[in-house]
N, C-alpha and C positions, 0 to 999 in steps of 0.2 A: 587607218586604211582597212578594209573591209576585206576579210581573207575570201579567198575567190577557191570554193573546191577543184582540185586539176582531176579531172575525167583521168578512170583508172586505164584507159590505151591507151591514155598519154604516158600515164605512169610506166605501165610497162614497154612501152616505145622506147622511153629514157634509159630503164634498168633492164631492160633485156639486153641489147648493144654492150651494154655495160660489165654487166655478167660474165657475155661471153668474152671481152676483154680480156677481163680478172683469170678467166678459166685460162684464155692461152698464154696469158702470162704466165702464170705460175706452171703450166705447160712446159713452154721455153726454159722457164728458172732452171726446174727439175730436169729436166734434158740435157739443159747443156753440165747441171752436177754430175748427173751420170756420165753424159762424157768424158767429162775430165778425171772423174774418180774411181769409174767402175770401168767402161765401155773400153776406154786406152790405156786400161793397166797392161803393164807388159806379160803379167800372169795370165789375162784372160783374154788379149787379143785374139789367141787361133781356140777359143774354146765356143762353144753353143753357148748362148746367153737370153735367157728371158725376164725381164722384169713386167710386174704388174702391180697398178698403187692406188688406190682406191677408195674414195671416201662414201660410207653410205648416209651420210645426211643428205649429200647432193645428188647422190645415185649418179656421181660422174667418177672418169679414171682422171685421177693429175698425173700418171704418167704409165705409157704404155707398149713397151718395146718389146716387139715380138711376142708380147702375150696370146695370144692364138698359137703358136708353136708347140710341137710336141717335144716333151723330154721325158727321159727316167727320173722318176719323183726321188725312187730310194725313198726313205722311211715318212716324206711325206702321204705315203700311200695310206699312213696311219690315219692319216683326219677322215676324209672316208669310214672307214673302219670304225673310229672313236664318234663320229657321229651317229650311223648306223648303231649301235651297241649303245648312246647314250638315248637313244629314241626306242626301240624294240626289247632288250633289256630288262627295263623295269629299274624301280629304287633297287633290291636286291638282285643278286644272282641265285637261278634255280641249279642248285647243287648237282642235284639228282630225280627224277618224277621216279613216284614208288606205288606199288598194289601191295596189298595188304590183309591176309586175311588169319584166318585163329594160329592156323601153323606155319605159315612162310612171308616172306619177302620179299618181294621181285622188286627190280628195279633198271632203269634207261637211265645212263649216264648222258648228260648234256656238254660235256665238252669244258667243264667250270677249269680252269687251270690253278685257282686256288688252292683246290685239293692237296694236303699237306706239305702246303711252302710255306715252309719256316716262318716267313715273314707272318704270317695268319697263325695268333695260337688259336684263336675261336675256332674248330672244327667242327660246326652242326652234323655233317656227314660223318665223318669219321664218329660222332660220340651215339649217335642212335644204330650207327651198325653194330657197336659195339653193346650198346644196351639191350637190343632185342635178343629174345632166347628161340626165335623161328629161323626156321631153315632161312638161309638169304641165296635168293638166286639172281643174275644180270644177263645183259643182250647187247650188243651190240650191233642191233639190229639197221639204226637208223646213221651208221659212218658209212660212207660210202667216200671215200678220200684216200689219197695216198700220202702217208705218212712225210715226205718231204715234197714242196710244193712247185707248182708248175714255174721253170724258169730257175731253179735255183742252184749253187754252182755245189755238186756232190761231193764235190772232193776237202770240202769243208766241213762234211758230216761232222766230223771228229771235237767241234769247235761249240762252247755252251750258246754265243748264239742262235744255233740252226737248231736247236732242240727238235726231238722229232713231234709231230704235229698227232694228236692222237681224239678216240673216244672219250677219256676217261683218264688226263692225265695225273700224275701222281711225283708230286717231289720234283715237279718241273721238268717233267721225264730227264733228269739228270742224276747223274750218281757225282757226289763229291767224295772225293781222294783226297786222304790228308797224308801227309808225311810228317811224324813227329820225333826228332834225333838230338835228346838232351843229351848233354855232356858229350860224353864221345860214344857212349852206347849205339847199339846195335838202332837202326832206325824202325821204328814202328808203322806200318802203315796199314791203314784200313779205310773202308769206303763207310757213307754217310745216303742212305739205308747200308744197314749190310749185308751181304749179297752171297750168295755160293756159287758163284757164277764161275767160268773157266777164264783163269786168271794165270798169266806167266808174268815170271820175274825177269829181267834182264841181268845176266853174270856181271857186270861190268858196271859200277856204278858211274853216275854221269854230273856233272857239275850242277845242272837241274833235275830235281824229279817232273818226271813226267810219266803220262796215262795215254795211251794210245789202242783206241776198239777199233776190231776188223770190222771193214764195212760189209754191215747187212747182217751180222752176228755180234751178241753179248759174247767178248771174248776180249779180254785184257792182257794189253802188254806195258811194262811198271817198270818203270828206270828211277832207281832212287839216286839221289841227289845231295848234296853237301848240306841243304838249305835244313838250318835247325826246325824250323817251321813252314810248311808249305801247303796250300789247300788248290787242289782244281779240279774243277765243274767238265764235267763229259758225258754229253745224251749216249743215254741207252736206246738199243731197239726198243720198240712200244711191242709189237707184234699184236696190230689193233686195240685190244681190250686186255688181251691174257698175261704181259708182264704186269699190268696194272693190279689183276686181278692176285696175282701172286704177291705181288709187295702186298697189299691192300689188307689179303688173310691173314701174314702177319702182323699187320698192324691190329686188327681188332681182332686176332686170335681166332677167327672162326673160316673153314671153308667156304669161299664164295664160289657155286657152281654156275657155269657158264651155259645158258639155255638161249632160246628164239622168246621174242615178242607173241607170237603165237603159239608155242606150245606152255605160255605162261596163264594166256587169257583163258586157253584151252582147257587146261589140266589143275591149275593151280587157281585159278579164280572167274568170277562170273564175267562173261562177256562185256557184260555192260558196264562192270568198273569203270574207275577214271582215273587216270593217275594224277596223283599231288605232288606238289615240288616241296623237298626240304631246303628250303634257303640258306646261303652259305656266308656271303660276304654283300656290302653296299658296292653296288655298281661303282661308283666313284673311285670306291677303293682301289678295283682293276687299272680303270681307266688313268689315274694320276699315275704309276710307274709306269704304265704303258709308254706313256705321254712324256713322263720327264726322264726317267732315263732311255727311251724309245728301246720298250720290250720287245722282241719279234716274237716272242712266244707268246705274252699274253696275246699280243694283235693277232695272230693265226687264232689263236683260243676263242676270242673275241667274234672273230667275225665266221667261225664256226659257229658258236652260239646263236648267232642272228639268225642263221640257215637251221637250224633246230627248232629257232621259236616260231619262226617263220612259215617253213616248208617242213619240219617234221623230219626233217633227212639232215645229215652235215657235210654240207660239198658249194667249195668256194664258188665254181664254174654257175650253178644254179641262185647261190644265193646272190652274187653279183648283179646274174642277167636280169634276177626282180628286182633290185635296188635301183638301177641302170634304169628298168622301165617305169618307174615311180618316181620314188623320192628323186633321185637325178637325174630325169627325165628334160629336164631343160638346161641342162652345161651346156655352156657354149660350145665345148666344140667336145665329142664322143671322144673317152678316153677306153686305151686297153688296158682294161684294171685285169689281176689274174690271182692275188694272193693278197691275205692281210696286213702283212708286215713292211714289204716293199723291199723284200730280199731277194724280189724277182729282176729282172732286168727287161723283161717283155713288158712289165708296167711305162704307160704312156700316158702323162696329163699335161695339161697344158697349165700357166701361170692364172689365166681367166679361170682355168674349171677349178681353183683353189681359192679364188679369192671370190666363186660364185658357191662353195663349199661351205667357207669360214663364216661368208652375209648368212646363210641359209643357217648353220650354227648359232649365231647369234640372234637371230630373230626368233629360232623356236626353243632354245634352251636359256638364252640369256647371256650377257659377259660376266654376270657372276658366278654365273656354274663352272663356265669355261675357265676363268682364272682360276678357280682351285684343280683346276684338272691340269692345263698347261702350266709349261717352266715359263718363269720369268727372269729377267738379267740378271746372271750368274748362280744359275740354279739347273739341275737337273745337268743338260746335253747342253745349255748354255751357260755351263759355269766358268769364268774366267774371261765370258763375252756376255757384251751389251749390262755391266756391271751399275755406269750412270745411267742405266733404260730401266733399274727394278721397279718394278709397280706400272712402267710405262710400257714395256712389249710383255706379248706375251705370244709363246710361238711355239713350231716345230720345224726340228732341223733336219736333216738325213744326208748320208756320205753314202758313197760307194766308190773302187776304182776309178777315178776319173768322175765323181756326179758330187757336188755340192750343193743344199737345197736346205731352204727355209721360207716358211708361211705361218702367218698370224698375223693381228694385231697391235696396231702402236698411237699409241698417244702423244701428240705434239707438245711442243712446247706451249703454243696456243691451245691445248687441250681439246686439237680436233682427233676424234676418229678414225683412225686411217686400217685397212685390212691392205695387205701387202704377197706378195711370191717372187720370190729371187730366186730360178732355178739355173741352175750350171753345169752344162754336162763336157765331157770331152776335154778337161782341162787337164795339162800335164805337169803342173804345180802342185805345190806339198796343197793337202786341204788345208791346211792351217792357214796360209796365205790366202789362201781365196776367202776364208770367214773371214777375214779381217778386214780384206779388201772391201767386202759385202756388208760387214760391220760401221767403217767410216761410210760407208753412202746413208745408211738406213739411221745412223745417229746424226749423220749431214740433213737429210728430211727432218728427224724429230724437231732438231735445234733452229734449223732456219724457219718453221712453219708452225 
């Protein structure tokens, strides 16, 4: 019998119909899990709920409840952020841009949060201030920011998350406090830089030690504690550029005097100079703590930097509104982004603007960039969740009072592609319950699809 070719409108008459079947099937499928697993949990009934499930082979959603919805992302606000910084950035980070000439030094700090964290022994910056025998002079010309960020709750100062937000950070603008009380001796305690700063002791020792600075002043009050060993992390004022500048002298032994961008070009070198960047760390570097244990410092650090490479200036409000009219110029639906970290509570995105964030990630940097940057199951902010997902999600999570939130990437069991946003605001359950809640739905997709 002689095969007869079938005319391709036929073809697609047949498999179009078809198609959209399959689509609202698994439509339906997905729906009605969510209902039953997520939607009617007794923890999330009176909460905001948005899901968003998205495959980009098909450029269709399989499932999509209240995705257009605004919520507070909380530390989803990083993907933004981590995109933005993985695209303007560069493979390195510029330390510092420096002029140069037979007797001096100048130099514009970029906002690198690197800058003597421990975790980095490599210090480029640190070892050429150190090496040079000319005057070094700095500006702090180009911050234009307030040290703790739009929307953010102050009475938290006191807390190593909120680090304060700076020029030219140093040591993660935090001072560590150790308490060390071998034997029964008298306890030891000192700060990590150390500091001559106005420091009182509490008469009365307390079962914990603890470090508590007056807000708005370096000024220490120290309750020593029973605890043989004890270490905690507590931001200093930045006071722009000038505490920096003072830890900074001691570290490489020499006076850094504090001048203008213009009476540098002025007085100190030819107009027409150009500053060079001394490079500090790989990009990547940043980005993967950012990401897996969700830094709010670096993220603040980070997306200051954009607005430095960018606009020459460091201020979140400007470097946003160009990001906003470019690069995410077409989100579904205009989000009120206000800070990089997502420690604001004015930030407002929607499920679609994360899963049209994460497509747009992936298309210009790749999933394999991205998977060394994100945590994957039980790793990072997902350790002790999504444990049978390693190698198959890969994501970021964020809490606040009341907000549970996660986007990324997941691989099915059929090893389809799926980008996903489960955002949850207004829930008056332990977080813990709600991840888990949001855990069995997102391993319910892996496993059945």
């Amino acid at each position: 019998m002689k095969n007869v070719p079938i005319p391709l409108t036929l073809v697609l008459y047949i498999t179009f119909p078809l198609s959209v079947l399959i689509s609202c099937s698994l439509q339906k499928q997905i729906s009605r899990s969510a209902t039953k697993s997520i939607l009617k949990d007794p923890s999330l009934t009176k909460a905001h709920l948005g899901i968003s499930i998205f495959e980009p082979a098909s450029t269709k959603f399989w499932y999509n409840y209240q995705g257009d919805h605004y919520f507070v992302p909380a530390s989803n606000t990083k993907i933004p952020t981590c995109y933005a910084a993985m695209k303007y950035l560069g493979d390195s980070l510029a330390g510092i841009l420096k002029l140069e000439n037979d007797t001096a030094v100048f130099f514009i700090p970029t906002g690198d949060p690197t800058l003597l964290d421990p975790a980095f022994s490599n210090q480029p910056v640190i070892r050429y201030l150190q090496n040079t025998k000319k005057k070094v002079y700095a500006t702090d010309s180009r911050w234009n920011e307030e040290a703790l960020g739009s929307g953010w709750s102050w009475n938290d100062f006191n807390e190593s998350y909120m680090a304060e937000r700076s020029p030219m950070p140093v040591y993660d603008n935090l001072l560590k406090w150790v308490q060390e009380k071998p034997n029964a001796d008298p306890a030891v305690i000192y700060s990590i830089p150390e500091v001559d700063w106005n420091v009182d002791f509490d008469t009365i020792p307390s079962n914990t030690f603890s470090v508590t600075r007056t807000l708005g002043a370096n000024k220490y009050r120290i309750t020593e504690g029973k605890e043989k060993f004890k270490e905690t992390n507590v931001p200093f004022v930045t006071n722009g550029i000038n505490t920096a500048l003072e830890l900074l002298s001691d570290t490489v032994n020499k006076i850094i005097t504090l001048t203008s961008a213009k009476q540098a070009h002025e007085f100190l070198f030819n107009k027409s100079a150009s500053l060079t960047p001394i490079h500090s760390q790989s990009t990547d570097s940043l980005l993967k703590p950012m990401m897996h244990r969700s830094d709010n410092f670096f993220a603040e650090q980070a997306l200051l930097m954009v607005s430095n490479e960018l606009l020459g200036v460091m201020n979140d409000e400007k470097i946003i509104d160009t990001l906003l009219k470019t690069d995410f110029r077409d989100l579904p639906q205009k989000p009120v982004w206000v800070d990089g970290s997502g420690l604001s509570r004015y930030n407002l995105f929607s499920p679609e603007d994360f899963v049209f964030l994460l497509d747009k990630m992936k298309n210009d940097f790749g999933l394999e960039r991205i998977k060394t940057i994100f945590p994957t199951g039980n790793e990072g902010t997902l350790n002790n969740y999504y444990v049978s997902a390693k190698g198959q999600i890969f994501a970021k999570t964020g809490s606040l009072s009341g907000v549970v939130t996660i986007s990324g990437f997941l691989y099915t069991k059929k090893n389809k592609l799926l980008i996903f946003s489960v955002l949850v605001n207004n829930h008056n359950a332990s977080a813990t319950a709600i991840r888990r809640v949001v855990e069995k739905f997102i391993l319910g997709v892996r496993d059945r699809y």
